[in-house]
Residue frames relative to the residue before (quaternion, step in Angstrom):
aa qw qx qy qz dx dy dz
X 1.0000 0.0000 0.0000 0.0000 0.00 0.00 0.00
X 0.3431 -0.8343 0.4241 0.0793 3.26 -0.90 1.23
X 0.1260 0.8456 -0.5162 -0.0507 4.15 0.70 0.55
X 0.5538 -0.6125 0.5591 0.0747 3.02 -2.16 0.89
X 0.0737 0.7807 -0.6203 -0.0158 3.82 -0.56 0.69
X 0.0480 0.7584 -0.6445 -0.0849 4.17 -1.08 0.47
X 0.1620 0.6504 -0.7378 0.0807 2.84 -1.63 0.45
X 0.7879 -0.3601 0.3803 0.3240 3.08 -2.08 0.43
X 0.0352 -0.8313 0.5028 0.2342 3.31 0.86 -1.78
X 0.4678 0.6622 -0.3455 0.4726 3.75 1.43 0.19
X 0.2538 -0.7215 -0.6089 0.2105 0.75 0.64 2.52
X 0.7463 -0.2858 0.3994 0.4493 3.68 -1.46 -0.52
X 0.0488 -0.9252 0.3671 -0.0831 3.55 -0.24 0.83
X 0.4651 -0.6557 0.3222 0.5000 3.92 -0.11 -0.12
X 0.5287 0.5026 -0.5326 0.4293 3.71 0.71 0.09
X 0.3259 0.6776 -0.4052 0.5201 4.18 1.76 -0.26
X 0.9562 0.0937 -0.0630 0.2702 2.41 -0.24 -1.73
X 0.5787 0.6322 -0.4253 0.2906 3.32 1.09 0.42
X 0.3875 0.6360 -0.2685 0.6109 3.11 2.19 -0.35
X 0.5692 0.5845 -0.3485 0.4614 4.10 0.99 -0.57
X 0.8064 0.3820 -0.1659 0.4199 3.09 0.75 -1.74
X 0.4948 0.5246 -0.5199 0.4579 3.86 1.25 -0.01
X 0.6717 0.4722 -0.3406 0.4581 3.60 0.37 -1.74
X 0.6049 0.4906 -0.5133 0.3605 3.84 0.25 -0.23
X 0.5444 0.6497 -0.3079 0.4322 3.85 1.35 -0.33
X 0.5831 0.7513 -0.0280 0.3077 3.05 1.48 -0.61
X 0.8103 0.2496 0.3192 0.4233 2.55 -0.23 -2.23
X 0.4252 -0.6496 0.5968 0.2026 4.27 -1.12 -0.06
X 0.7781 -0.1245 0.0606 0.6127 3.42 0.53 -1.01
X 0.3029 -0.7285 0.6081 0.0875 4.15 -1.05 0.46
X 0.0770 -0.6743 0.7312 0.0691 3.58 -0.94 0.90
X 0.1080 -0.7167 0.6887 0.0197 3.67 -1.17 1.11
X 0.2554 -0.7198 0.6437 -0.0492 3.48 -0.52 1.66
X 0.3128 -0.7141 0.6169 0.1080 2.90 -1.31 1.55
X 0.1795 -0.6987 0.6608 0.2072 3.78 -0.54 0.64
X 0.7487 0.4334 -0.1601 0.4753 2.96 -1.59 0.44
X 0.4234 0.7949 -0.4291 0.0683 3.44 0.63 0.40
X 0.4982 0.5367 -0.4198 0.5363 3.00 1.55 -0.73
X 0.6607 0.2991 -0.5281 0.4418 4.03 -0.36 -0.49
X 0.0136 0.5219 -0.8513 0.0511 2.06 -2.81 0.68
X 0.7842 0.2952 -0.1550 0.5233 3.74 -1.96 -0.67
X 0.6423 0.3861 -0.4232 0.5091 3.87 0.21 0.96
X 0.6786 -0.5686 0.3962 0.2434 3.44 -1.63 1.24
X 0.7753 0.4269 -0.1631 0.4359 3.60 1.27 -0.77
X 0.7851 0.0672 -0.1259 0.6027 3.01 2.38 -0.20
X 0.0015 -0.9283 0.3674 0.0579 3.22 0.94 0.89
X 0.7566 0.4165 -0.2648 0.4289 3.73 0.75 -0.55
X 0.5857 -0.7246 0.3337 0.1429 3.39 -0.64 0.30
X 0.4991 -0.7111 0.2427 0.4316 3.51 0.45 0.74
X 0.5437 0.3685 -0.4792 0.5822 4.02 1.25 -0.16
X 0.7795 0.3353 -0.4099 0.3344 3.83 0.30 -0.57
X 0.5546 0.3576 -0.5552 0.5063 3.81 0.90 0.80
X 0.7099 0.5011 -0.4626 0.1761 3.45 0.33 -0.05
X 0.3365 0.6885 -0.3138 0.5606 3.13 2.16 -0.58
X 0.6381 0.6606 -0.2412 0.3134 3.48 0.82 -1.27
X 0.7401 0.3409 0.0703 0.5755 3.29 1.27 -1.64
X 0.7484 0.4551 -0.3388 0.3434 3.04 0.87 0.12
X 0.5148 0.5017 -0.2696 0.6408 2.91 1.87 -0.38
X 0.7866 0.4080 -0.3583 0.2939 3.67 0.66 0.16
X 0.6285 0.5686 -0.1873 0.4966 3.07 1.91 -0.11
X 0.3462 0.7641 -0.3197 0.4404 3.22 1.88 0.02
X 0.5378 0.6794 -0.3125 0.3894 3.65 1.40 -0.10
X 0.7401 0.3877 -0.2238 0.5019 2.89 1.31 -1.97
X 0.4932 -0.5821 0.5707 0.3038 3.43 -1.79 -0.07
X 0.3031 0.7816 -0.4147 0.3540 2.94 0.86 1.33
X 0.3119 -0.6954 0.5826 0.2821 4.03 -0.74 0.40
X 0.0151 0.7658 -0.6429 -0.0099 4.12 -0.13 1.13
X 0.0880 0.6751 -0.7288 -0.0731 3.14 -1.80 0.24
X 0.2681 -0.7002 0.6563 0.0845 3.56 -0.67 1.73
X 0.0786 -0.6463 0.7588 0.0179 3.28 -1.58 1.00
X 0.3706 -0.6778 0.5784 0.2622 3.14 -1.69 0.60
X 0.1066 -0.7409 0.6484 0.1390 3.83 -0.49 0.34
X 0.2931 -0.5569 0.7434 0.2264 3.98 -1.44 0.53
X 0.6836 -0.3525 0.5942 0.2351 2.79 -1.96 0.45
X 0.0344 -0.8095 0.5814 0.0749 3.78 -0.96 0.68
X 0.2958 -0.8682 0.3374 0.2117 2.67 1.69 -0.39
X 0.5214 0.6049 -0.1754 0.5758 3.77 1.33 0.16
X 0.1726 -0.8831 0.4113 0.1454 3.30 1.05 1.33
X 0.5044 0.7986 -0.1788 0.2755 3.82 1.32 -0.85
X 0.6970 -0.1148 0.1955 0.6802 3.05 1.58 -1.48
X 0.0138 -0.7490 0.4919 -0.4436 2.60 0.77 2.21
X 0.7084 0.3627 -0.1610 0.5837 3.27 1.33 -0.84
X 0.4875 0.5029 -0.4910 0.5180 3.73 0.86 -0.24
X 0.6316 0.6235 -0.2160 0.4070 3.63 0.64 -1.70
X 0.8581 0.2480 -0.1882 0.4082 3.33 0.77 -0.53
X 0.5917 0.4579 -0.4076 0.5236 3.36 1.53 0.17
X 0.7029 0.5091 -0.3619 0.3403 3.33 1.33 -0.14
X 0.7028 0.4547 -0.2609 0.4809 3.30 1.52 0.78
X 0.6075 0.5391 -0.2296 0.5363 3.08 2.21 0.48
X 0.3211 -0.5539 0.6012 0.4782 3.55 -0.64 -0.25
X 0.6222 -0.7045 0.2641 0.2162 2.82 -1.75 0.71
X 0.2350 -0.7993 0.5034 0.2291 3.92 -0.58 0.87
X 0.2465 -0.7817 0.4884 0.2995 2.96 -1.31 -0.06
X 0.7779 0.2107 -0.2203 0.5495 3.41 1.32 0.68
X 0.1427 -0.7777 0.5866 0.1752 3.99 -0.45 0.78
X 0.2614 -0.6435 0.6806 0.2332 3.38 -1.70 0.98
X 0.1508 -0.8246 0.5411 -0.0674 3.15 -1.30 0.55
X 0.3751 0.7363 -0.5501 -0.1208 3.95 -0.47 -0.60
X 0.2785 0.6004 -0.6440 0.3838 3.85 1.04 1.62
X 0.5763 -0.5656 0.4831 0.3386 3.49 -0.97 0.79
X 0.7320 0.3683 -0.2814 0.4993 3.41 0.55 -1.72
X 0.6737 0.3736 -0.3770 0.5143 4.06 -0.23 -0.98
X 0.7697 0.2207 -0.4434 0.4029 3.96 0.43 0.59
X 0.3913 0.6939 -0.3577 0.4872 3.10 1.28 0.17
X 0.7866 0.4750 -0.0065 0.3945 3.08 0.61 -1.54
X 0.4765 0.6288 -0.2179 0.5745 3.27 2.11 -0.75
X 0.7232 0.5047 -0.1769 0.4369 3.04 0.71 -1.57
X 0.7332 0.2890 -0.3681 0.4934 4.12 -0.04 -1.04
X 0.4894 0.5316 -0.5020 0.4754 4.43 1.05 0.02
X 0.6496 -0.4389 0.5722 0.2407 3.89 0.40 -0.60
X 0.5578 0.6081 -0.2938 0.4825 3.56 1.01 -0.33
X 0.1752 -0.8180 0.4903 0.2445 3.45 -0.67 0.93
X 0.6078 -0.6741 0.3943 0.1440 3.58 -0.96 0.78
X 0.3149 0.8161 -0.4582 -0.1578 3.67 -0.17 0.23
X 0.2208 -0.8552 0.3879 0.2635 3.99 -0.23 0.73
X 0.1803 -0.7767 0.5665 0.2080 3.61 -0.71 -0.69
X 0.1873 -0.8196 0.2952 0.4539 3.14 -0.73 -0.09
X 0.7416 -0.3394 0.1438 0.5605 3.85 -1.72 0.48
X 0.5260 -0.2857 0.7613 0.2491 4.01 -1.87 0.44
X 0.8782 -0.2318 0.3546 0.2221 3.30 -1.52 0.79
X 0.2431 0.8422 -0.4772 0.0624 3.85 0.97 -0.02
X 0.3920 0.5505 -0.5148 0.5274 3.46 0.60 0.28
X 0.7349 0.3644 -0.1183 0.5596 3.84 0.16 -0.94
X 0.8106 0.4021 -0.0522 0.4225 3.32 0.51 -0.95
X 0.6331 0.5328 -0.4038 0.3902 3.34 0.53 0.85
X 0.6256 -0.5659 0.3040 0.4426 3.41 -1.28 1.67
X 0.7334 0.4809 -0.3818 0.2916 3.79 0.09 -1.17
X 0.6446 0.5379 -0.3314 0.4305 3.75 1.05 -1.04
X 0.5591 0.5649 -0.3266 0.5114 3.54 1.20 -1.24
X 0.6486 0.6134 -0.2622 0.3664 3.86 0.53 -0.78
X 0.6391 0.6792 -0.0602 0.3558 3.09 1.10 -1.76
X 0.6966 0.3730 -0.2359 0.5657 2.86 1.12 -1.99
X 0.5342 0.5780 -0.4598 0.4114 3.98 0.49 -0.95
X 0.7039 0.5979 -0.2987 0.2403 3.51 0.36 -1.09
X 0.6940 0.3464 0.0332 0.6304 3.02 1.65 -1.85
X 0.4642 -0.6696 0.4202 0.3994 3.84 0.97 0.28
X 0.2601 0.8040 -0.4940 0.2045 3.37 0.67 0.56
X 0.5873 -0.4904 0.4152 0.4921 4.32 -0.63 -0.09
X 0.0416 -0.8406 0.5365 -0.0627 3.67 -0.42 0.91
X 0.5639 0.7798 -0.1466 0.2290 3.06 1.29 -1.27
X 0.7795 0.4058 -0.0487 0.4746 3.00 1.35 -1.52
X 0.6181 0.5136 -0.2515 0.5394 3.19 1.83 0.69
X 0.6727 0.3520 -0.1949 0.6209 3.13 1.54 0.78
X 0.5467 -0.6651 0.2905 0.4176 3.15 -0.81 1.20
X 0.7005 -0.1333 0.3016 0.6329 4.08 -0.65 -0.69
X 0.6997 0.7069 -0.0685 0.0779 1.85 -0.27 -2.60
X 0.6593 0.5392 0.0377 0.5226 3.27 1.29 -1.71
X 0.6690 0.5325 -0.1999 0.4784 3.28 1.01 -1.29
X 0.7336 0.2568 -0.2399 0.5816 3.59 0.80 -1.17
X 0.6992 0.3033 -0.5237 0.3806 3.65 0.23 0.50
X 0.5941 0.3906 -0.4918 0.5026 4.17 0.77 0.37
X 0.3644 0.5814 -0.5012 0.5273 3.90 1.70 0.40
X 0.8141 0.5248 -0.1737 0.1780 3.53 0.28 -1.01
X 0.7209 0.4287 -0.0335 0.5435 2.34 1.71 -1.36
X 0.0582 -0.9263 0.2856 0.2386 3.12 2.03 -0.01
X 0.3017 -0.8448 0.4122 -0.1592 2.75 0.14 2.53
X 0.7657 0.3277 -0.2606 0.4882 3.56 0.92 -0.83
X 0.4159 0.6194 -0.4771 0.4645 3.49 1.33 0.30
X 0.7966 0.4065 -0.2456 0.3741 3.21 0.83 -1.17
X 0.4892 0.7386 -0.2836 0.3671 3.41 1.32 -0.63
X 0.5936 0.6128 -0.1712 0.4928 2.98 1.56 -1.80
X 0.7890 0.4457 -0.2549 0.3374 3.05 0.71 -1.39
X 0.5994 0.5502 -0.3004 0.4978 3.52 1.01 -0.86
X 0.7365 0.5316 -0.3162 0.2740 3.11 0.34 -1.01
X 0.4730 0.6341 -0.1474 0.5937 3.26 1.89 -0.78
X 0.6463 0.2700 -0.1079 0.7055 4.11 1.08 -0.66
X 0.9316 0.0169 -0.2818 0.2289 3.35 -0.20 0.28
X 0.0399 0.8291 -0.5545 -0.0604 3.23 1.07 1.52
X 0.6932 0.4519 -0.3843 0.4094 3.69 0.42 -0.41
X 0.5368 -0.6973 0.4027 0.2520 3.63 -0.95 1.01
X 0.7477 0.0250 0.0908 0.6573 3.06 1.57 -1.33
X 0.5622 -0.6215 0.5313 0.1242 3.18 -1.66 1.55
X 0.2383 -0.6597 0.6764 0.2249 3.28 -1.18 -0.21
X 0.6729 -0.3383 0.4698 0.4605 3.63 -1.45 0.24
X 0.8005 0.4621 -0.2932 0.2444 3.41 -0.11 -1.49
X 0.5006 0.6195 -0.2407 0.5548 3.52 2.23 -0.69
X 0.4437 -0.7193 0.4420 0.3004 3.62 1.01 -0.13
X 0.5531 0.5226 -0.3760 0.5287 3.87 1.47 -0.03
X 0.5651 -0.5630 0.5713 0.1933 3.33 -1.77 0.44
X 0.6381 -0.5093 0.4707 0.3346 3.45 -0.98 1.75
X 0.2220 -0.5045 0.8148 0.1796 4.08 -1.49 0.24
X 0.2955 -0.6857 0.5896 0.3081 3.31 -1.39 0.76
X 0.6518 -0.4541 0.5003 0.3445 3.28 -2.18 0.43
X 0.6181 0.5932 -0.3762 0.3530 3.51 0.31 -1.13
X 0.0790 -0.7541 0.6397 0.1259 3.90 -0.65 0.44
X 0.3333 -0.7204 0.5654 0.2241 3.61 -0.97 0.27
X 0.7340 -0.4411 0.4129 0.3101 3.20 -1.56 1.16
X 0.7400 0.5026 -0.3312 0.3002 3.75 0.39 -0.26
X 0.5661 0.7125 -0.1523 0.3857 2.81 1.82 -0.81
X 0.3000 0.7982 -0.4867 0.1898 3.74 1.37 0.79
């Protein structure tokens, strides 16, 4: 049996991967969908969809597990969100999830759902993990190694810093010479 996990992965983290190492009970082989691929160089998405996948693959190399990380864009188009995403995956036969909408959305396609609950989320969450990076704060110990020495490499918290410092405003205006961000968020975005 072949299951489906997504997330941001900004960055890829142990509440991920501890959610990895259940569904490996499970399942035969695992496709981990990068949401959000098209973002990058931004406080809410700073890495880049080859530098989470580099990310996740080197951390999942533990389990005895057969993975294949896809990137997915935003389609924004909550409707055929799910077409959108099986048409860039092999096929699964179950999606994990605990986003209301991306199980929702699982669900009225026919897809069975499976949730779990969150790993320590207090500690574990992409924005807090950010934060600290941002403000030198302990980050490390919320990410696998693995993870660590590739946002080392790619010197990620330089950039983080750096963005975060340039884009204190979410959204430009014409008159700012930058392009509107849409409102609309996308079902991956949990």
């Amino acid at each position: 049996m072949r299951g489906f996990y997504i997330g941001r992965f900004q960055p890829y983290h142990d509440g991920h991967h501890a959610m990895v190492d259940r569904i490996t009970d499970e399942v035969d082989e695992l496709v981990l969908g990068i949401g959000s691929a098209d973002d990058s160089h931004t406080t809410h998405d700073p890495f880049t969809a080859g530098e989470r996948i580099m990310m996740i693959t080197k951390a999942v190399t533990e389990f005895d597990l057969t993975t294949y990380v896809v990137p997915l864009e935003d389609i924004n188009r909550n409707a055929v969100w799910v077409s959108h995403v099986e048409s860039m995956c092999p096929d699964f036969d179950v999606a994990y999830s605990n986003n209301p909408l991306v199980v929702r959305l699982f669900e009225e396609s026919g897809i069975e759902v499976r949730q779990s609950p969150m790993f320590d989320r207090d500690r574990l969450e992409g924005s807090e993990i950010r934060q600290r990076m941002i403000h030198d704060e302990s980050w490390r110990d919320r990410v696998p190694d693995s993870v660590v020495d590739v946002i080392e490499e790619i010197h990620g918290v330089k950039r983080l810093q750096h963005v975060s410092d340039s884009d204190s405003l979410d959204r430009y205006t014409a008159e700012d010479e930058q392009l509107d961000e849409p409102e609309v968020g996308d079902p991956a975005d949990q």
